[in-house]
N, C-alpha and C positions, 0 to 999 in steps of 0.2 A: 584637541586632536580627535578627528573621529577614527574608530576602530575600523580594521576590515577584515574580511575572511576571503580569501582565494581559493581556498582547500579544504576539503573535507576528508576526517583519518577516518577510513573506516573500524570497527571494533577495536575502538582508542582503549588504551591504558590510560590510567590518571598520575599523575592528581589531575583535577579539573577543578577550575574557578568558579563554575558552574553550570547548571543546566535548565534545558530547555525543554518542557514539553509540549509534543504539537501531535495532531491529529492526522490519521492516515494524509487525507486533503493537504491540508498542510505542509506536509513533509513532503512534496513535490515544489523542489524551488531551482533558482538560478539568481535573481537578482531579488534581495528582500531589505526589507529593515528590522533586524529581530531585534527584543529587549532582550538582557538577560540579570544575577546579578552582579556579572562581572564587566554592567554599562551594556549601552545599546553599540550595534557594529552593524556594518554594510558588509550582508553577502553578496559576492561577485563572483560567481560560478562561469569559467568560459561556456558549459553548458548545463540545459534541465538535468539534473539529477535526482533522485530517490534517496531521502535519509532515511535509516535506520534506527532501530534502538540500540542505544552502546555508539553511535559515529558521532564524531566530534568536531566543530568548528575550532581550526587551526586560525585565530587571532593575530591578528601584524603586530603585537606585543610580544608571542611568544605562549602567551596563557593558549587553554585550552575549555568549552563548552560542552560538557556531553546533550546529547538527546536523546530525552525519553518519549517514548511513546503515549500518548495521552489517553486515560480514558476516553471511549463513547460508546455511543449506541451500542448491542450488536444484540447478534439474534447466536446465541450456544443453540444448537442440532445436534440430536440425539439421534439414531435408529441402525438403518440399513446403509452405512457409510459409505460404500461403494456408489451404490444406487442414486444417495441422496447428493454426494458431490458430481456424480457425473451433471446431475441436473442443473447441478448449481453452476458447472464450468461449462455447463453449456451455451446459460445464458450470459456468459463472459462478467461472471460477478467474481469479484476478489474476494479470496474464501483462505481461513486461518486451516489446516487441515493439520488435526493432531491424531494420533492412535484411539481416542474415545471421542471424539469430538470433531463437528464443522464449527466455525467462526465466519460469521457475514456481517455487514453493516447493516443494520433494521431498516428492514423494504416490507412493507406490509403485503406486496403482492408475493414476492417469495416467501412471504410469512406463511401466507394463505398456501401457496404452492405446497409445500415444503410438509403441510400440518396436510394436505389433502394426501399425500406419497405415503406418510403415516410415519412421518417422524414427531419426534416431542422437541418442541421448541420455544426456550428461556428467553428473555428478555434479559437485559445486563447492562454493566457498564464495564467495559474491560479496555485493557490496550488492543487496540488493531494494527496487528502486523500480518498481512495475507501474506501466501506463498510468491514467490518471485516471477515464476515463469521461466520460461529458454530463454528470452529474449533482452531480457533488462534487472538489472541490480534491483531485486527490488520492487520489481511493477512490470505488467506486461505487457504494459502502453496499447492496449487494445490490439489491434493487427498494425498500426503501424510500428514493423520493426526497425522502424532510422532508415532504411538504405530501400533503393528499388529493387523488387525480385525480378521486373520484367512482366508480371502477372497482375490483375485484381484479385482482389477479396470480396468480389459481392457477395452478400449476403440473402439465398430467397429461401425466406421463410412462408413456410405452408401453413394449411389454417392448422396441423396438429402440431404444429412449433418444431417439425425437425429442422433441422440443420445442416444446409450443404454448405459449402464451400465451390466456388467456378472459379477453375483458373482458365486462363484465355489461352 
């Protein structure tokens, strides 16, 4: 009998039969075959969702899977935190935003960026979990927010990389 998941508990309680950890990338699913070691199961999300650290695959047995966040890459930012995440959200990069600290997935060009601003910037292996946004549990799905506003999102970028937004 194969297993399946319909549902995801967001910040499950346990006990739990086991867990999974997967990488920011990764943690954007709907329809998957994950291992775990409580057997492999068929997720079947009526839609994309964003898993979390702490949410759990709710099992047609009843058992329950937590997910943890997986180490990787990231680039830890040090300096002028205001300054240094505007840059960062500018260029629509998913960014971990703590009280001493930025968190980014390792980009050598916002590496270079970011060290040219005059921040000090780590190399690591940590969990990545960015900020959510307005828009979505989790992810900010770029500008697509699910639904028509009626408007575009073009984007025209100048040769100093500011940032408009045109709505029509």
């Amino acid at each position: 009998m194969t297993l399946h998941c319909h549902s995801i508990i967001r910040n499950a309680q346990g006990p739990f039969a086991a867990e999974i950890a997967l990488d920011y990338e990764s943690r954007l699913l709907r329809r998957k075959r994950l291992t775990s070691a409580a057997g492999d199961f068929m997720l079947d999300l009526p839609e994309v969702v964003s898993v979390e650290d702490g949410d759990a695959f709710a099992l047609s047995d009843g058992r329950l899977v937590v997910m943890r966040a997986a180490p990787e890459p990231v680039l830890v930012v040090t300096g002028d935190l205001a300054r240094l995440a505007w840059h960062v959200g500018n260029r629509h990069t998913p960014c971990r935003i703590e009280a001493d600290r930025l968190i980014i997935r390792q980009d050598h060009v916002l590496e270079a960026m970011l060290r040219q601003l005059g921040a000090t910037v780590e190399r690591a292996e940590l969990p990545f979990s960015p900020e959510g946004g307005a828009y979505g549990h989790g992810r900010t799905f770029g500008h697509d927010h699910g639904h028509d506003h009626g408007h575009s999102h073009d984007h025209g970028h100048s040769h100093g990389h500011d940032h408009h937004h045109e709505h029509a």
